[in-house]
N, C-alpha and C positions, 0 to 999 in steps of 0.2 A: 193849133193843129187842125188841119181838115181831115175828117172823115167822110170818104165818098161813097154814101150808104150803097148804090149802085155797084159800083165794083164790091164792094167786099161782102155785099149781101144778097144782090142779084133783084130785079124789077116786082118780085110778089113778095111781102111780107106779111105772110098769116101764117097765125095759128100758134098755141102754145109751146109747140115742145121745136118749133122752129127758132119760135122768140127765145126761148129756154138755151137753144144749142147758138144762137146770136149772140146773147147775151156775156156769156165764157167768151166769145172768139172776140168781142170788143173790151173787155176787160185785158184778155191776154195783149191785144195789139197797143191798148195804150199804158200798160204796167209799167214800160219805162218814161211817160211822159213825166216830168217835172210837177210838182206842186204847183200850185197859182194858175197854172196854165188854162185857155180857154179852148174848149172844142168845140167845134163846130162840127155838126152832123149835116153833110148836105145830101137830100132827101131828093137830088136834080136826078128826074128820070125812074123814078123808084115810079110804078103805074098804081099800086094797090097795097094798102096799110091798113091791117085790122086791129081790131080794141083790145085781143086776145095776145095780140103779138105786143103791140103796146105794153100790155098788163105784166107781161112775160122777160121782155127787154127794155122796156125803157125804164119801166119803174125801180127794178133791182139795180137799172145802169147808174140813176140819177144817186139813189142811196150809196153803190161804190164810189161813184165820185166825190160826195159831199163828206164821206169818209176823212178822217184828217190825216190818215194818212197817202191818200191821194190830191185831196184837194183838189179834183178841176172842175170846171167851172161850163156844162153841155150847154150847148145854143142849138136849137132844134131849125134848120135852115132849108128853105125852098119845099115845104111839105104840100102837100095839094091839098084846097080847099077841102075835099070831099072827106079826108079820114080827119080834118080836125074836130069834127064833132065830135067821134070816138076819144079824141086824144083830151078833150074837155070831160068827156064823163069819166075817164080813167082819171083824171086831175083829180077831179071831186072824189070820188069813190075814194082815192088814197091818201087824198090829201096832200097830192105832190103840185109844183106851180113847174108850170116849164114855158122858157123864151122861146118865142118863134118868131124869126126874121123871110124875110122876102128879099131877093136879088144880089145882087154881090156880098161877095165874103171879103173881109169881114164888112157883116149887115151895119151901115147908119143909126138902124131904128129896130125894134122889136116889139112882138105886145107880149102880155102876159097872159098865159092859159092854165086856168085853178086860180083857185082864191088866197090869199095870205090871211093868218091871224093879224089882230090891231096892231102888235108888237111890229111883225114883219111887214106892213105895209106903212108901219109911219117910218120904220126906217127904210125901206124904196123909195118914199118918197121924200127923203130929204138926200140919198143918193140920186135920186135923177136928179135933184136941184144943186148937189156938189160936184157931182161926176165921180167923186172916187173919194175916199175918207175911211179912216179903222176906226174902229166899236169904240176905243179909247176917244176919239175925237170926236165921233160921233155926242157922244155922249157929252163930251163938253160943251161944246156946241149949241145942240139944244136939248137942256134940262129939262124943259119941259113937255118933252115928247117922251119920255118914259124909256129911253134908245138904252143900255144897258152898253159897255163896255164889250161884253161878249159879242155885241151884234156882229 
């Protein structure tokens, strides 16, 4: 599913209790998406995005969706250089990681912004090298990367 942060959010996104009243209105819109599903937030035209709005909506967002009863899966898309700084130090500060892709949906390529524990980066990294594999096979796979069934 695309989310066209522009229409449904409008070109300035600052401030907490904006992020706060964003936050609800993206949960309500995708409460009936399906489990597994990927979303993309396209960020095409959005002019200005602050750390506080970040801190506000995206972080609470990323926590609803990794939820298992939601399961979906945000891709952070077409975001302007200038506020991914902010969107880096909100990484760290939370210790959240979020995909950010550049140009068409669905993106080719992504990079990664925030850090992963050893756990979670040795299992992305044997995901980019499978393209797609569950924690059970993961772990089969390779034992000795410590991947745990859960991943």
């Amino acid at each position: 599913m695309i989310v066209a942060m522009v229409d449904v959010f409008g070109r300035l996104l600052q401030g907490r209790l904006l992020g706060k009243k964003h936050y609800a209105r993206l949960c309500d819109l995708l409460s009936d998406v399906p489990p597994g599903e990927v979303v993309y937030l396209d960020f095409s035209g959005v002019d200005l995005v602050t750390g506080s709005w970040v801190n506000a909506m995206l972080v609470p967002f990323f926590r609803w969706a990794a939820d298992e009863r939601n399961d979906l899966f945000p891709v952070i898309c077409n975001a302007q250089e200038g506020w991914l700084d902010d969107l880096a130090l909100v990484a760290d500060w939370t210790h959240q990681c979020y995909l950010v892709a550049q140009g068409a949906i669905p993106p080719q390529q992504a990079i990664l912004v925030g850090s992963l524990d050893p756990g979670q980066q040795a299992t992305f990294e044997v995901l980019l090298e499978l393209h797609e594999a569950t924690g059970a096979a993961l772990e089969r796979l390779r034992p000795d990367a410590n991947i745990k069934a859960t991943a």
